[in-house]
C-alpha positions as CSV (number, residue, x, y, z in Angstrom):
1,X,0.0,0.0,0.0
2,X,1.4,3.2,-1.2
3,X,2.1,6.2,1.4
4,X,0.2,9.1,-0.2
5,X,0.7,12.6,0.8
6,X,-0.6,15.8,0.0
7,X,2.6,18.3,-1.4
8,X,1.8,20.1,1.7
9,X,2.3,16.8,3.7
10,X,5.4,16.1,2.0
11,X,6.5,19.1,2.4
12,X,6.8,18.6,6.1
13,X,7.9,15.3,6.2
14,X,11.2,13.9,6.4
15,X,12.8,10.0,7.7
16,X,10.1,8.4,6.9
17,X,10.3,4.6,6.0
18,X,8.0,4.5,3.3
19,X,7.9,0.2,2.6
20,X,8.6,-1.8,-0.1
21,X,7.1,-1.8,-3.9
22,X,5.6,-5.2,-5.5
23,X,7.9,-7.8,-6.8
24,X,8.8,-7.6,-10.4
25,X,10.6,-10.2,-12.4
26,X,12.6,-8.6,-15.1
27,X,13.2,-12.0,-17.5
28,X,15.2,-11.7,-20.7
29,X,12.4,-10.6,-23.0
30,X,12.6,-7.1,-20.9
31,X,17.0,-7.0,-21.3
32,X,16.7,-7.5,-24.5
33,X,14.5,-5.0,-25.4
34,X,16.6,-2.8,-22.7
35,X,19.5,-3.6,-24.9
36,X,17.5,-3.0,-28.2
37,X,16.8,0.6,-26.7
38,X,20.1,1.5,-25.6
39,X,22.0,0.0,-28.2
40,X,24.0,-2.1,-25.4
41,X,24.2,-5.5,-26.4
42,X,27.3,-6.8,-24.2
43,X,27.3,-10.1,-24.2
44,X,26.5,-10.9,-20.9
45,X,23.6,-9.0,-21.1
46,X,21.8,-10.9,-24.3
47,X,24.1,-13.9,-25.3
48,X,23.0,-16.6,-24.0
49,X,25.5,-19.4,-24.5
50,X,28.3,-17.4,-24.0
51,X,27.1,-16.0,-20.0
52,X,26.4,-19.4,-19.0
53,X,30.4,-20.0,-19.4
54,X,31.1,-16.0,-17.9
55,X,31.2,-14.9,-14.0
56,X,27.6,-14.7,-13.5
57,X,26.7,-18.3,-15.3
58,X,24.1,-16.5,-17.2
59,X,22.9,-13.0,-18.2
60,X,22.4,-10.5,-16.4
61,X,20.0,-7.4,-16.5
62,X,21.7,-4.0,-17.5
63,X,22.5,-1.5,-14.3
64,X,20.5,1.2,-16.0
65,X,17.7,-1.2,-16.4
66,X,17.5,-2.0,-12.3
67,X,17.4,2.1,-12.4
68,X,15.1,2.8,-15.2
69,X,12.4,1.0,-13.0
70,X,12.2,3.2,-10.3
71,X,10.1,5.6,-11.3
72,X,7.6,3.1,-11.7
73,X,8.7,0.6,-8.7
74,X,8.2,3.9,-6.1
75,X,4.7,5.1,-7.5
76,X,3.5,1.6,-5.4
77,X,5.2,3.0,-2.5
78,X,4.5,7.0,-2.1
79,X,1.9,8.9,-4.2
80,X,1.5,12.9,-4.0
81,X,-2.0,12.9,-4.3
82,X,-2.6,16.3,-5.4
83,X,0.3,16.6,-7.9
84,X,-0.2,18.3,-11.2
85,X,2.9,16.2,-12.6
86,X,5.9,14.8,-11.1
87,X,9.2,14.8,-13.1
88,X,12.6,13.1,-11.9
89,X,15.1,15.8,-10.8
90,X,18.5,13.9,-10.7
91,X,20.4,11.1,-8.7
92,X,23.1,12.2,-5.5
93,X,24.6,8.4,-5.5
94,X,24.0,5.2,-7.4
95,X,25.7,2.3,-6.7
96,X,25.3,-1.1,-8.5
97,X,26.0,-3.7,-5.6
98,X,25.2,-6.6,-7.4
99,X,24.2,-8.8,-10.4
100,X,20.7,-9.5,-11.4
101,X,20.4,-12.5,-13.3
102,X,18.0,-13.1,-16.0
103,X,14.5,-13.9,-14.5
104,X,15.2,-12.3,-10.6
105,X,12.2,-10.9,-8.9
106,X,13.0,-7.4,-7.6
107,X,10.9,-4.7,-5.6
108,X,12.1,-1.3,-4.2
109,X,12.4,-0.4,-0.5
110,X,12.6,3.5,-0.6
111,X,13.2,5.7,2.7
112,X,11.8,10.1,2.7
113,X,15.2,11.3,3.6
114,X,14.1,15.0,3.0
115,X,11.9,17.6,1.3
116,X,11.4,21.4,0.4
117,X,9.5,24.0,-1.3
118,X,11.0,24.4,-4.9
119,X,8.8,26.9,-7.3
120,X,5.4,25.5,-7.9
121,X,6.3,21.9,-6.1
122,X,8.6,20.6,-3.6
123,X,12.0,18.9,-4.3
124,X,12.1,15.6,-2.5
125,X,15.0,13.2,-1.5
126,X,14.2,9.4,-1.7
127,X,16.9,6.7,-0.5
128,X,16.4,3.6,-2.0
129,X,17.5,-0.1,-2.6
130,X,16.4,-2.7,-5.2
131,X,16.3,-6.0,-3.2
132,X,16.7,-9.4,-5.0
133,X,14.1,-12.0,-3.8
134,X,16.5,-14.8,-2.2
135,X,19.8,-12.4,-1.8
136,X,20.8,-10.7,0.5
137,X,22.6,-8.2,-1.1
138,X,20.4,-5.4,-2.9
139,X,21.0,-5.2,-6.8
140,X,21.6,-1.6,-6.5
141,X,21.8,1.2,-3.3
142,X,21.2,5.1,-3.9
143,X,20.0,8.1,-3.1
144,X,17.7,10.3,-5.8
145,X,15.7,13.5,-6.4
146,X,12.0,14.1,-7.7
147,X,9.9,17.4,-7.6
148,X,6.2,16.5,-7.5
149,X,4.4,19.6,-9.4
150,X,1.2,21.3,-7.9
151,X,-0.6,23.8,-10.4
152,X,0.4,24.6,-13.8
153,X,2.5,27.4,-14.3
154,X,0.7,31.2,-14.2
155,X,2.1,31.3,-18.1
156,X,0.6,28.4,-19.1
157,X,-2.3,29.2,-17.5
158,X,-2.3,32.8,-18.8
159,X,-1.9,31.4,-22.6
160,X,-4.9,28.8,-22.2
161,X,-8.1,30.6,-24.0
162,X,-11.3,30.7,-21.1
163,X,-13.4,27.9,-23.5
164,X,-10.7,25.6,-23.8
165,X,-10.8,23.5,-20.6
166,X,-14.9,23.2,-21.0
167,X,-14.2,22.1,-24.9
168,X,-11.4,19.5,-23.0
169,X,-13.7,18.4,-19.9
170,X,-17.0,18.0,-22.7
171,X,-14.4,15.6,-24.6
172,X,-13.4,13.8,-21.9
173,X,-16.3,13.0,-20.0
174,X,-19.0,12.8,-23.0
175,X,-19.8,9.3,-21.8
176,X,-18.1,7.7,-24.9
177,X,-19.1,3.8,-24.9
178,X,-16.1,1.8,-23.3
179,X,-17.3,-0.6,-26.0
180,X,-16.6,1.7,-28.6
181,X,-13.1,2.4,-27.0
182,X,-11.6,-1.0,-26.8
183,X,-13.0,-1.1,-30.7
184,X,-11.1,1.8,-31.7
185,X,-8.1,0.2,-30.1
186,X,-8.7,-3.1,-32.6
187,X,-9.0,-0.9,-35.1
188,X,-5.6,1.4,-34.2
189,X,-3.9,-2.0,-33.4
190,X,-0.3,-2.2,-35.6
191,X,1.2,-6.1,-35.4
192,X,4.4,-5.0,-36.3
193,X,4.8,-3.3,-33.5
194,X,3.4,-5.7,-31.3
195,X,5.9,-8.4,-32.5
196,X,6.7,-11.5,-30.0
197,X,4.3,-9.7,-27.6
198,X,2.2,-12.9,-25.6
199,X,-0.1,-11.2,-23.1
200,X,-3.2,-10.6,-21.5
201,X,-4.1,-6.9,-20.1
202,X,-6.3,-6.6,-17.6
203,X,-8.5,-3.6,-17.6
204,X,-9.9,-2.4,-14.6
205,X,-12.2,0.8,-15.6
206,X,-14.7,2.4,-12.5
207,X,-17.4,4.2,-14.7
208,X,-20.7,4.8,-13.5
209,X,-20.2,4.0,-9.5
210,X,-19.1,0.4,-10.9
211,X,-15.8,-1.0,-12.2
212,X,-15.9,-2.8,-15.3
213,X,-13.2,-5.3,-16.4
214,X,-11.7,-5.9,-19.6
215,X,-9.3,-8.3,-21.0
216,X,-7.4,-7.4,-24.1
217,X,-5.3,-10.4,-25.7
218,X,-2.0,-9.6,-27.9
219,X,-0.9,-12.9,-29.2
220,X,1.2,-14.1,-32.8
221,X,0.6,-10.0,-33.8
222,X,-3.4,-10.2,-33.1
223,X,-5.7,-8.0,-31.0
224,X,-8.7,-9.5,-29.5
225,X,-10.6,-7.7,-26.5
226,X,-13.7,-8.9,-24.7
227,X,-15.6,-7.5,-21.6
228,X,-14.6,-9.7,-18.3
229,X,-11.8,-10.8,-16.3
230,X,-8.7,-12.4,-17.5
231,X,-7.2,-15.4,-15.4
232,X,-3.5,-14.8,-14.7
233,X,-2.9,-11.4,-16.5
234,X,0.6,-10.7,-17.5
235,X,-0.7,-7.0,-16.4
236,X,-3.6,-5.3,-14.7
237,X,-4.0,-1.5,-15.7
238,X,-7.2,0.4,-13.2
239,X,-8.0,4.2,-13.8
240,X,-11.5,5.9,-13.0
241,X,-13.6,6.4,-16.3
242,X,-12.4,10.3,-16.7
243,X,-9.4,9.2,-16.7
244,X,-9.3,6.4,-19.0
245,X,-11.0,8.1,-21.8
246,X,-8.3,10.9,-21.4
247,X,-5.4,8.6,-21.6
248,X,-7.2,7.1,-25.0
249,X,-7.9,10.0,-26.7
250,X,-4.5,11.6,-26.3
251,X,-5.9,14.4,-23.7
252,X,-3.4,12.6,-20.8
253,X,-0.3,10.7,-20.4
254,X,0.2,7.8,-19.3
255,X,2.8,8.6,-17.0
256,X,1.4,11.7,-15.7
257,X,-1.6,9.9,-14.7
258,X,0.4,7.3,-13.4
259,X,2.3,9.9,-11.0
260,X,-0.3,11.2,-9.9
261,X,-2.0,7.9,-8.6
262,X,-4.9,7.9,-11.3
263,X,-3.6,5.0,-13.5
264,X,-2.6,2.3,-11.4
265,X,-0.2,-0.6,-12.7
266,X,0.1,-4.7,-11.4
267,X,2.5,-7.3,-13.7
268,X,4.5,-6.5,-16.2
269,X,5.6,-3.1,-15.9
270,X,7.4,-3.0,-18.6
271,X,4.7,-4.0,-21.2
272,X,2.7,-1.4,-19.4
273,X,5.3,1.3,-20.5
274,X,5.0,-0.3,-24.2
275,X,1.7,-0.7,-24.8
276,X,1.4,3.0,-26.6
277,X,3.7,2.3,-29.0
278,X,1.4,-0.8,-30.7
279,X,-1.4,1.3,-31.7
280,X,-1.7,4.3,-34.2
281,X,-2.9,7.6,-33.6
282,X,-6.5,8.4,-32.9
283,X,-8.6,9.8,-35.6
């Protein structure tokens, strides 16, 4: 269970032990692709074979990969709940204490060390280790920055015309069909893109004072969606309805909403982060 503050909250705390994430497992599907992204392809990260006769007897995940989790990994353990956006500000230390061999299960145990007022947010310190289920050494020790935004910048909100957010809020919340949604996600679908992907998403949507599930299938570059649970989802995505239409028709980030607590992530976090990039824009 996340600790959530308010920026005010956060402001005025500091030490705080704030828990451990959800286990993860990052198998070799994810360091590939991490290697595919950051054109690092070291042989103990992605050749098989020749890790099993190296110092680890297999591969290993990328250091930057065990980072590049964080941001996600600590949205299940502190939430600001009254963020406008939160952006990462920097890293003090990071120190990779040990290997994490291909299909480890890893969480985050993050510690408040400190916070402050900076412009329209406040600048917090987090310390933070990423455990490896059955070691006792931690895959990685550090300590980093993020500054959790409240409102929107007086310019930006200066520039925005007085219609505009009733045009926006008419858009988002016009009661759009979920069925018509998922459709228009069948329709958008691009296999290429989706290429080797095997997975079940889990779609947890509260609309109407009710949440409604839906299971989406990517499988052999196919799309299939139906309304119901899925049994053993490689991921489980949840947002209210406001928010889910936003996120579909391009008026939200995922990550933003994410942030900020309203898109709420359980599996694979990695697909997760992906699953934009399989589907054209919206017309």
């Amino acid at each position: 269970m996340a600790t959530e503050l308010t920026l005010a909250e956060l402001a005025e705390s500091a030490d705080r032990d704030l828990g451990t994430s959800p286990w993860v497992t990052v198998d070799q599907r994810h360091i590939d692709l991490f290697a595919e992204a950051t054109g690092d392809h070291q042989w103990i990260h992605v050749d098989r074979e020749a890790a099993k006769a190296g110092p680890f007897g297999g591969t290993i995940a990328h250091g930057y990969l065990s980072l590049s989790l964080l941001p996600v990994l600590l949205s299940d353990v502190i939430r600001v709940s009254d963020a406008h956006m939160g952006v990462n500000y920097g890293i003090d230390r990071v120190r990779f204490t040990a290997p994490v061999p291909s299909g480890s299960d890893v969480r985050a145990h993050a510690r408040l060390l400190s916070a402050e007022p900076k412009g329209d947010g406040i600048l917090y310190k987090v310390g933070v280790e990423i455990e490896i289920k059955g070691q006792e050494k931690p895959a990685m020790v550090g300590e980093l920055l993020y500054l959790a935004l409240g409102a929107r910048p007086q310019a930006a909100r200066d520039n925005v015309p007085e219609a505009e957010p009733q045009t926006k809020e008419a858009k988002v919340t016009d009661g759009q069909d979920l069925d018509k949604i998922f459709q228009g996600m069948q329709e958008r679908f691009q296999p290429d893109k989706a290429a080797g992907v095997d997975a079940k998403v889990q779609w947890l949507v509260s609309d109407g004072g009710e949440e409604k599930p839906y299971t989406i299938t990517i499988k052999d570059g196919t799309f299939a969606w139906e309304q119901g649970r899925a049994e053993s989802p490689t991921v489980t995505l949840s947002a209210d309805g406001e928010s889910f239409r936003a996120l579909m028709s391009g008026q939200a980030q995922g990550a933003t909403l994410y942030m900020s607590g309203k898109l709420r992530i359980q599996g694979d976090l990695m697909l997760a982060q992906r699953m934009g990039q399989f589907f054209g824009a919206s017309s």
